[in-house]
N, C-alpha and C positions, 0 to 999 in steps of 0.2 A: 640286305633284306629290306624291303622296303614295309613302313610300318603303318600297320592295319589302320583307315580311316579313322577321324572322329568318331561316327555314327555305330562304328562298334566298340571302339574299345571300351572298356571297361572303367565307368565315370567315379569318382571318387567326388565326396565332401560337397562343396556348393552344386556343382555340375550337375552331379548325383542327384542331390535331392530336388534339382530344377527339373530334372527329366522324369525324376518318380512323381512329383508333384504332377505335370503334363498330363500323364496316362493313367495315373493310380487311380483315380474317379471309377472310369470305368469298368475298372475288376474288382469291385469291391464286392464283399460276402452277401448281403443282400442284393445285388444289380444279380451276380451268378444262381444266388437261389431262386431269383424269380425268373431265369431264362431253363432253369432244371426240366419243365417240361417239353421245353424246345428241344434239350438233348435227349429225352428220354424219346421223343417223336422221331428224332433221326437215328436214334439209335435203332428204334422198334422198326423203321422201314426197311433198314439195311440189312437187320436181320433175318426178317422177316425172306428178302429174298438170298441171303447165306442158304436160309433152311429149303426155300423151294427146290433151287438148283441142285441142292445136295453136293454140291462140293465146287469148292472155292480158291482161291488163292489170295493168304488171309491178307496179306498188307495191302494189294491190290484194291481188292472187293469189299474190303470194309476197315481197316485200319486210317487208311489216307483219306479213302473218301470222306472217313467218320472226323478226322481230326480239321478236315478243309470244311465240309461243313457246318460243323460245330464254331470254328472260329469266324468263316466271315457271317454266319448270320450272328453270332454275337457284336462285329463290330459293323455290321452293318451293308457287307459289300455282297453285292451281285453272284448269285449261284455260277452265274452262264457266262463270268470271265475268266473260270480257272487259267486255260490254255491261256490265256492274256499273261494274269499271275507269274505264271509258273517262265512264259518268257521275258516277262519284265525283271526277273529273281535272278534267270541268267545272264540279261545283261547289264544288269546291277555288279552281278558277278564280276564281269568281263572289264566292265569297266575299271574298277578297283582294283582289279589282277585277284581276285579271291577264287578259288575253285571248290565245289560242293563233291568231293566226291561221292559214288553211290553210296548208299547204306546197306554196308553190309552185317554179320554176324559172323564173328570169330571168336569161337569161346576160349580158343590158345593166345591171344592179343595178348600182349602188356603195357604196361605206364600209359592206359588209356583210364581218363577221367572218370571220376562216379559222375552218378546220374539222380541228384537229388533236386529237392526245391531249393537247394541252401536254407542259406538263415541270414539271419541281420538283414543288414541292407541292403545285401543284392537278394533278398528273399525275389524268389519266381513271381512276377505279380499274376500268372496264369493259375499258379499252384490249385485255389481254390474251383476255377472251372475243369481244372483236369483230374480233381479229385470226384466232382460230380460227371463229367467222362465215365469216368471206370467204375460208380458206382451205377449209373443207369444203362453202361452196356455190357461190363460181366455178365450180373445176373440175368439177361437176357439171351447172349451168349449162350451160358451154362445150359440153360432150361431149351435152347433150341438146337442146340449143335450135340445130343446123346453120347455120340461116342466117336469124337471125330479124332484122325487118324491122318498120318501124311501119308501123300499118294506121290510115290516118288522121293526121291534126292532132292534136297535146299539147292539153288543156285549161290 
């Protein structure tokens, strides 16, 4: 088995705190509070056309879109290079041998990971903008989508 890159594994002790040090700046509590309008602006767009259309396909139409552009205008990067993104991420991929499988949903799964921020020192340094995520698109969500329903079978 060939063993997962530097850049991901999992930094412990000096490493650790050189790489937290790098990036923690900018997800701090106050830098995310004062971008909350940003999210609440993209959230309100996206919803806004959920509710016109009258039906959607949620990860599609506002999940992905919601979480891609939520993060690069917080760090900075260009709306209009996703499809760039998304094939640089693959052959990032490719090159390292790592594979992204689809994201699926099995609720029968087992010995698969929880889904927290942790704690200690690998705390999520996202944690705090994706608690302002979900509080500025639930309730948006909620108050626009009355009674929505699946239309059809999950893939």
């Amino acid at each position: 088995m060939t063993p997962a890159p530097p850049a991901t594994r999992k930094h412990y002790g000096d490493d650790h705190a050189r790489v937290r040090r790098l990036v923690s700046g900018a997800f701090t509590t106050r830098r995310v509070e004062a971008f909350r309008p940003v999210v609440a602006r993209i959230a309100a767009d996206l919803v806004s056309g959920l509710a016109a259309a009258g039906r959607c396909e949620f990860v599609a139409d506002f999940g992905q879109p919601f979480a891609l552009r939520v993060l690069y205008t917080f760090v900075g990067v260009p709306l209009d290079v996703e499809a760039d993104v998304q094939r640089w991420t693959s052959d990032v991929g490719l090159l390292f041998g790592m594979t992204f499988p689809a994201a699926t949903f099995d609720i029968t799964r087992t010995g698969a990971p929880h889904l927290t921020y942790s704690g200690g020192i690998h705390c999520c340094l996202g944690a705090a903008l994706a608690r302002v995520e979900l509080q500025e698109s639930l309730p948006r969500l909620a108050a626009a989508l009355h009674a929505p329903r699946a239309d059809g079978t999950a893939d």
